[in-house]
C-alpha positions, 0 to 999 in steps of 0.5 A: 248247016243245023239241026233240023230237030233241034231248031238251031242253025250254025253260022261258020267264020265267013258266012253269012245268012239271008234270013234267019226265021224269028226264034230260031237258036244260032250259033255264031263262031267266034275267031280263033284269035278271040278265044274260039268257041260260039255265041249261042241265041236266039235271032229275031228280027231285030235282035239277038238274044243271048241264050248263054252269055258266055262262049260255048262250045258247040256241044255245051250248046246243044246239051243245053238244047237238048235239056231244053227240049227234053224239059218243054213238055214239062212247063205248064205255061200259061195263057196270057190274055187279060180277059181269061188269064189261068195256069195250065196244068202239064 
């Protein structure tokens, strides 16, 4: 289960995962008995990383998705090399 689009993937209770490809956003959900609700991150391969540090719901996650998407486009970024360090433009 997940969105293809969106690049995420949703771990119920009880399941598990073989691999999950490096950056990818997760919803992992919580027991019912702990509050309900998801973890919301991106895994690695060694870590997890909390994209919001709080318990979301599956949807507060993926309208933060969707604003962050939307706003990709937008950064400008930059180009990281020592030697031929610049800004980009959006």
């Amino acid at each position: 289960m997940g969105g293809k689009d969106l690049g995420f993937d949703v771990v119920l209770r009880g399941q598990t995962r073989n691999h999950i490809k490096p950056g990818t956003y997760v919803f992992f959900q919580r027991e019912k008995e702990h509050g309900g609700g998801f973890w919301f991150g991106q895994a690695y391969d060694d870590w997890f990383g909390f994209t919001i540090e709080e318990p979301v719901s599956l949807r507060q996650g993926m309208e933060y998705l969707l604003t962050l998407r939307r706003n990709e486009p937008q950064l400008g970024g930059f180009h990281d090399d020592v030697d031929d360090f610049f800004l980009r433009s959006p």
